[in-house]
C-alpha positions in Angstrom: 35.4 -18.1 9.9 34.4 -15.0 9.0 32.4 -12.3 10.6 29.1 -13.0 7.9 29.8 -16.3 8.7 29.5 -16.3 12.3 26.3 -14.2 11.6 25.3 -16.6 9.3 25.4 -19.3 11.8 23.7 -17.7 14.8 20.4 -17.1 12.2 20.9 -20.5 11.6 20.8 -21.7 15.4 18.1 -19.1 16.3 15.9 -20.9 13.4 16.2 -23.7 15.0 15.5 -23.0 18.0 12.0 -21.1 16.7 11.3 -24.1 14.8 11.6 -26.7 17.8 11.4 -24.6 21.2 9.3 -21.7 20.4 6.0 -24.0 21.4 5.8 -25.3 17.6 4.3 -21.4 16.9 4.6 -22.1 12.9 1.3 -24.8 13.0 -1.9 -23.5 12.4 -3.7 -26.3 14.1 -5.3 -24.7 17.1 -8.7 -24.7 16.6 -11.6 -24.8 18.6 -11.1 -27.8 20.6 -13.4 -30.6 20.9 -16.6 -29.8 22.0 -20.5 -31.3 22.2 -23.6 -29.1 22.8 -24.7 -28.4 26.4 -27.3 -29.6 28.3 -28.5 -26.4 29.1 -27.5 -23.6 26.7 -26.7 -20.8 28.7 -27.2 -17.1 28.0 -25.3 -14.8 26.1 -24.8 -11.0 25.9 -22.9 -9.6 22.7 -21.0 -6.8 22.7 -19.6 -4.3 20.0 -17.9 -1.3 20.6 -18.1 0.3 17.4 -16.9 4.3 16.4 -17.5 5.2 12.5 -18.3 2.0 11.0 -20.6 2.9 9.2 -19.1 0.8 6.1 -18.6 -2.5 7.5 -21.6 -2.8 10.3 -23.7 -3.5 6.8 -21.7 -6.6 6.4 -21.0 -7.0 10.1 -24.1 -6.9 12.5 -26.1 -8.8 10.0 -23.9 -12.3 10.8 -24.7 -11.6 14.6 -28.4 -10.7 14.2 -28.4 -14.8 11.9 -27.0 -16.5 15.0 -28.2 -19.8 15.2 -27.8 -20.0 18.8 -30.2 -22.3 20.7 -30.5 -20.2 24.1 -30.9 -16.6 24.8 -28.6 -13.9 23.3 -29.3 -10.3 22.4 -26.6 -7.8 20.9 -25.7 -4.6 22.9 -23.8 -2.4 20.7 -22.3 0.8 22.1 -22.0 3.7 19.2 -18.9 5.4 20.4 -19.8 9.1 19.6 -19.5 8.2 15.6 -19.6 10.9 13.5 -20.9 8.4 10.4 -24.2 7.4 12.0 -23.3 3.9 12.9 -26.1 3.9 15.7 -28.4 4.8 13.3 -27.2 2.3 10.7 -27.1 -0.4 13.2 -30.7 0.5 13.8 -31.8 0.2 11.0 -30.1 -2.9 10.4 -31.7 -4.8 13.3 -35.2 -3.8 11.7 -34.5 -4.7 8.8 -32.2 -8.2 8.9 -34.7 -9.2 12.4 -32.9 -12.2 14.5 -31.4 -11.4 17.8 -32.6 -8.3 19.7 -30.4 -5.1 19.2 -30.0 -2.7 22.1 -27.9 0.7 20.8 -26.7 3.1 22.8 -24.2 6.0 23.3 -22.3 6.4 26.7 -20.8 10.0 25.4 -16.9 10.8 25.7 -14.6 8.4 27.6 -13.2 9.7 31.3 -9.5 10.2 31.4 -7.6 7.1 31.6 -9.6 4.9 29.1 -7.8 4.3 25.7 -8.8 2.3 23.0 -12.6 1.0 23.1 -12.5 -0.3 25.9 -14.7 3.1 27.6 -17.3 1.6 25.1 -16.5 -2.0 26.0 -17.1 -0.6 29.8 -20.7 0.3 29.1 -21.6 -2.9 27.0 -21.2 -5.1 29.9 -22.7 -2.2 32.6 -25.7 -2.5 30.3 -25.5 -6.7 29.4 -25.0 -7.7 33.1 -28.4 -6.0 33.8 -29.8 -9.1 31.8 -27.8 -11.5 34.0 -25.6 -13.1 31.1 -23.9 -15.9 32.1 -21.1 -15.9 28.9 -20.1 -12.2 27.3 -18.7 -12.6 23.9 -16.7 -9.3 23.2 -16.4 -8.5 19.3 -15.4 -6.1 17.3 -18.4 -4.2 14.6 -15.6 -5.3 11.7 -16.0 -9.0 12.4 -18.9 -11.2 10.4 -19.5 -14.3 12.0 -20.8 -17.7 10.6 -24.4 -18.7 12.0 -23.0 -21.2 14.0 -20.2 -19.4 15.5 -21.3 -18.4 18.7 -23.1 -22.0 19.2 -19.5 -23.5 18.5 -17.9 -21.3 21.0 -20.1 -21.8 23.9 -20.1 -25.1 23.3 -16.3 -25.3 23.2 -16.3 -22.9 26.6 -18.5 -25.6 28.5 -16.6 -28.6 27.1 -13.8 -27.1 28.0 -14.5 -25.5 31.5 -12.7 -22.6 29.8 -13.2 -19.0 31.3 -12.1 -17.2 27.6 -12.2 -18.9 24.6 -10.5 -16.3 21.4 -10.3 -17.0 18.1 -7.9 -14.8 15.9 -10.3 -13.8 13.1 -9.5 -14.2 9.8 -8.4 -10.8 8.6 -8.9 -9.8 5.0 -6.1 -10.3 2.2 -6.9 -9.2 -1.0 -5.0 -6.2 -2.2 -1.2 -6.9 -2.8 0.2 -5.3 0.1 -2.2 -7.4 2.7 -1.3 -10.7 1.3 2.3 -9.6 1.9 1.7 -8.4 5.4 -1.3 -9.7 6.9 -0.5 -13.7 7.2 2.8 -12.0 8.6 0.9 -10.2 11.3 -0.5 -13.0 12.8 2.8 -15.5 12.3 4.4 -12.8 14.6 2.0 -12.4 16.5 1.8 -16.1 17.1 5.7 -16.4 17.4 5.2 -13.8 20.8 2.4 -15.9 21.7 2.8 -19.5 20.7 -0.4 -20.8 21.0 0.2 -24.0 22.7 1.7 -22.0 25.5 -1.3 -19.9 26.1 -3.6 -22.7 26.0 -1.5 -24.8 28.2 -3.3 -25.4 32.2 -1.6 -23.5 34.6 1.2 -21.5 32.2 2.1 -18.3 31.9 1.8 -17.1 28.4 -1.7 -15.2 28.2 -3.3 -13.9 25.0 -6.5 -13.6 23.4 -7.7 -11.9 19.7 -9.4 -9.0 20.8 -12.2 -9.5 18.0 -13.7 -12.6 19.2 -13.4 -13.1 22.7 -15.9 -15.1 25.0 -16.0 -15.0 28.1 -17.7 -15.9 31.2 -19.6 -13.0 33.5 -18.8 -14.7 36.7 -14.7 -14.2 35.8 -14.9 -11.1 34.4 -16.5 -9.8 37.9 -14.0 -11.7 40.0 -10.9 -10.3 37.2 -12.4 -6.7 37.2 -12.4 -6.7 33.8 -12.8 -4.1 31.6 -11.7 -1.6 35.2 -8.5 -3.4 35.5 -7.2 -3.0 31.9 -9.1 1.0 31.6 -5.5 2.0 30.4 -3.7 -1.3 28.2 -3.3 -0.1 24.3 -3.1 -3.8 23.8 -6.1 -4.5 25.2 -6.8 -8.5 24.1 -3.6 -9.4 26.1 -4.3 -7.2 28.7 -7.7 -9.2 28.9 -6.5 -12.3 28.8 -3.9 -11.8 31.7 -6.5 -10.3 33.8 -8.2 -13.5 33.2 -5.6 -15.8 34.1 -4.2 -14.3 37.2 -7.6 -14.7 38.6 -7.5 -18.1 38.3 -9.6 -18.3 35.0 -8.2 -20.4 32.4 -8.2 -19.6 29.0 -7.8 -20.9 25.1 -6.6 -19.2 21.9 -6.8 -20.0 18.5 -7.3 -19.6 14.7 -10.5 -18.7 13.3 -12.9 -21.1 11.1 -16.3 -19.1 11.5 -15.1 -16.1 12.1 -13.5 -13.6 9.5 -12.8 -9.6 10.0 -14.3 -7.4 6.9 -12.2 -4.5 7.4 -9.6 -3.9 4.4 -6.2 -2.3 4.7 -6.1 -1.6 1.0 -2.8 0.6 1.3 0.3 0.2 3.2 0.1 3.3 5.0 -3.6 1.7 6.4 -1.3 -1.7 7.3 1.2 0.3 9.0 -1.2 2.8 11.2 -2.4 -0.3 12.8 0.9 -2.1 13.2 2.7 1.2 14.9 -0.3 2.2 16.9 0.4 -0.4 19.2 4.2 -1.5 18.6 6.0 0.2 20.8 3.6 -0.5 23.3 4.5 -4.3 23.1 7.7 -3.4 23.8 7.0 -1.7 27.1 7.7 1.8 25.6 11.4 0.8 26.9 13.9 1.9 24.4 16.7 -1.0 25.2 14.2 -3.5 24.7 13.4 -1.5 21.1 17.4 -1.7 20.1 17.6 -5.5 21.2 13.9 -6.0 19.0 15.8 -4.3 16.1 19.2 -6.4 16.5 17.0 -9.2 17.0 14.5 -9.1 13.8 18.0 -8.5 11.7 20.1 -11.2 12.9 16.6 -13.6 12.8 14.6 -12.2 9.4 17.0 -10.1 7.6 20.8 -11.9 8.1 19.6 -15.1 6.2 19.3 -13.7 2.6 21.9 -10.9 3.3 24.6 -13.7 4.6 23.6 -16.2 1.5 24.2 -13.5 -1.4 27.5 -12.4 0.6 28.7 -15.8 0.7 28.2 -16.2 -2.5 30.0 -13.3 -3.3 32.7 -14.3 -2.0 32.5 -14.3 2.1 33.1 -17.9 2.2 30.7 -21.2 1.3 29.8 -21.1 5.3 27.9 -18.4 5.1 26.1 -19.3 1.7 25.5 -22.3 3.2 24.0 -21.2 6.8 22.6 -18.0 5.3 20.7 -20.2 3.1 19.4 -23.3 5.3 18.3 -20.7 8.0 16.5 -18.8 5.3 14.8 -22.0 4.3 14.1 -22.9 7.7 12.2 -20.1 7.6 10.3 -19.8 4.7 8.6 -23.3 5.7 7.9 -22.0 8.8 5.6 -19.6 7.1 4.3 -22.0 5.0 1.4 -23.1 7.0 0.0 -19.6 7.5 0.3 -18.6 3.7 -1.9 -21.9 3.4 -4.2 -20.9 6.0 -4.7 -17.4 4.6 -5.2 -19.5 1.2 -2.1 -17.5 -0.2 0.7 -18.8 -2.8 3.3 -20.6 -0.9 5.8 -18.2 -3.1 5.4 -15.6 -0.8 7.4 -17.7 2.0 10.9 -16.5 0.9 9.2 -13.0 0.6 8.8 -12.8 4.6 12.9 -11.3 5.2 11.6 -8.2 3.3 7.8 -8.2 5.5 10.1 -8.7 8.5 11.8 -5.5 7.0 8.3 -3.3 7.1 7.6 -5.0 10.5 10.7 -3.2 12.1 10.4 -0.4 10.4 6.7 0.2 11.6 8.0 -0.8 15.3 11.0 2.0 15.2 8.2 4.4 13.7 5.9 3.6 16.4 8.9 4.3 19.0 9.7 7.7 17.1 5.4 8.7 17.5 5.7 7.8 21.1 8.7 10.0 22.0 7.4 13.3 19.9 4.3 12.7 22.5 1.5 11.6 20.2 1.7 8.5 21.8 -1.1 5.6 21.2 -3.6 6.6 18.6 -7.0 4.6 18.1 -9.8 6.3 15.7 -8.7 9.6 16.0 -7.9 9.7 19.8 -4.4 9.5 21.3 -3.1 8.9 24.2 0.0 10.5 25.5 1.3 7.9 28.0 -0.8 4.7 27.6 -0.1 1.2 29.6 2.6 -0.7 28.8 1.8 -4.4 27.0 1.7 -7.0 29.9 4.5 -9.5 30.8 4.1 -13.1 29.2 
């Protein structure tokens, strides 16, 4: 055979083994798990970090302030020295819209060493375990939640005896380049973290969406948590790993009350967020960047490059493998397009999404080496922590 053929065929046998060993990552069925309302509803503290959003916390806090939650819950929300006036928009939201109680509050800037939000995250919980919370459910300001989303996830929590229960909000697709690149985001994301394997009793694949986490008081002393992660740029998996080497145990899924508001109208807003943290994920090691690279060719790109050249005139092997393994992996991404309510059409678009993917991650490597490092709402971080070990 020939070289594209051989090429050809190793897509082929890495498709198959994402498709049957990867911990089924390509179903979109793990959802909050089966759950029925406690006998005694315990209490729960809210916390949002939020810098300058001022143009989502009008769409945001709302859905927390309309929680239908039968025990005690009040909302701490921790303005991170915004320049926009989201403390005094959130404010005047909580008069306004009533429900929960809002407490707002502004801790100043973060002490060296904290990236991210989690300095703001820090003084949410300082100022939440005065009340003696038993559950803290972390969110983020650009997530709207359905009334009965914090009921549902307690309720799931105390079902389960889980110690963190996350559900990956539903991000926003409605210009053209999100619904090419946000169901992506979280199929990879998934395909790193299968689902199944994080969820599993006593393995060691840890992960949790950092915009809807819950999670118990009592774990989060014993973990250290947010101290122990101060410095993670990924900070949801940082969370969850915390959590799980301390015993905890912990659950992961897709969102069904839960959606994020924030757009990413532009692909340059798309790929800010994808490199901030990239290279991080790779351990800011540049031989595990080279093998990512050789790896998202040989798995995304070689199937549609290998069909045509076959084709061509490389040999009926590599049509044939090139375009089975790039089948394989269209329906793969079916289930997410349908999820994110998207036209399954855009499945045989994912080799050129994988494309932007790598692309981001290689920028993201060349940021981090002309030492502007991590960068989160206009703060960077020269040398942040590197993304935890699975």
């Amino acid at each position: 055979m020939s070289a594209v053929a051989w090429i050809a065929v190793g897509s082929l046998v890495a498709w198959v083994w994402l498709l049957l060993g990867q911990g089924f990552f390509w179903r979109t069925d793990q959802r909050l798990p089966s759950r029925a309302d406690p006998e005694h509803w315990p209490s729960v503290a809210v916390v949002v970090p939020a810098r300058d959003e001022a143009a989502v916390l009008p769409v945001s806090l709302p859905s927390l302030l309309a929680q239908d939650y039968p025990g005690s819950a009040e909302i701490f929300l921790v303005d991170d020295c915004s320049k926009d006036g989201t403390g005094d928009i959130a404010r005047t939201l909580s008069v306004r819209c009533g429900g929960l109680a809002v407490t707002v509050v502004s801790p100043g800037e973060p002490e060296p060493g904290w990236t991210g939000k989690l300095w703001a995250v820090r003084h949410g919980i300082a100022l939440a375990r005065a009340r003696d919370p038993e559950y803290l459910l972390l969110t983020d300001a650009d997530i709207a939640h359905e009334p009965d989303s914090l009921r549902e996830l307690v309720a799931a929590a105390e079902t389960g005896g889980f110690d963190l229960v996350s559900q990956m909000a539903r991000l926003r697709v409605a210009s053209v380049w999100e619904r090419l690149v946000v169901p992506a985001f979280v199929y990879f994301f998934s395909q790193l973290y299968p689902f199944r394997w994080v969820n599993r009793a006593g393995g060691r694949t840890a992960a949790a969406a950092g915009g809807c986490v819950l999670l118990r008081t009592e774990t989060a002393v014993r973990a250290g948590v947010p101290d122990v992660i101060r410095q993670a740029v990924i900070d949801d998996v940082s969370l969850a790993r915390a959590v799980r080497r301390s015993g905890g145990r912990i659950w992961l899924g897709l969102a069904e009350r839960v959606d994020s508001v924030r757009p990413y109208p532009r692909l340059a807003d798309l790929w800010r967020m994808v490199s901030r943290s990239a290279y991080a994920q790779l351990r800011h090691n540049p031989l595990v960047l080279l093998g990512t690279v050789l790896g998202l060719a040989l798995v995304y790109l070689a199937p549609p490059v290998t069909l045509v050249a076959g084709v061509l005139g490389a040999g009926p092997v590599a049509a044939w493998a090139g375009g089975v393994a790039w089948a394989v992996m269209a329906g793969t991404y079916m289930p997410m397009l349908g999820y994110y309510r998207q036209s399954l059409w855009l499945a045989p678009l994912l080799p050129f999404t994988a494309l932007l993917y790598l692309l981001m991650t290689v920028d993201s490597a060349v940021q981090h080496y002309r030492g502007r490092g991590a960068a989160w709402k206009g703060r960077t971080y020269a040398r942040p922590e590197a993304a935890p070990d699975q």
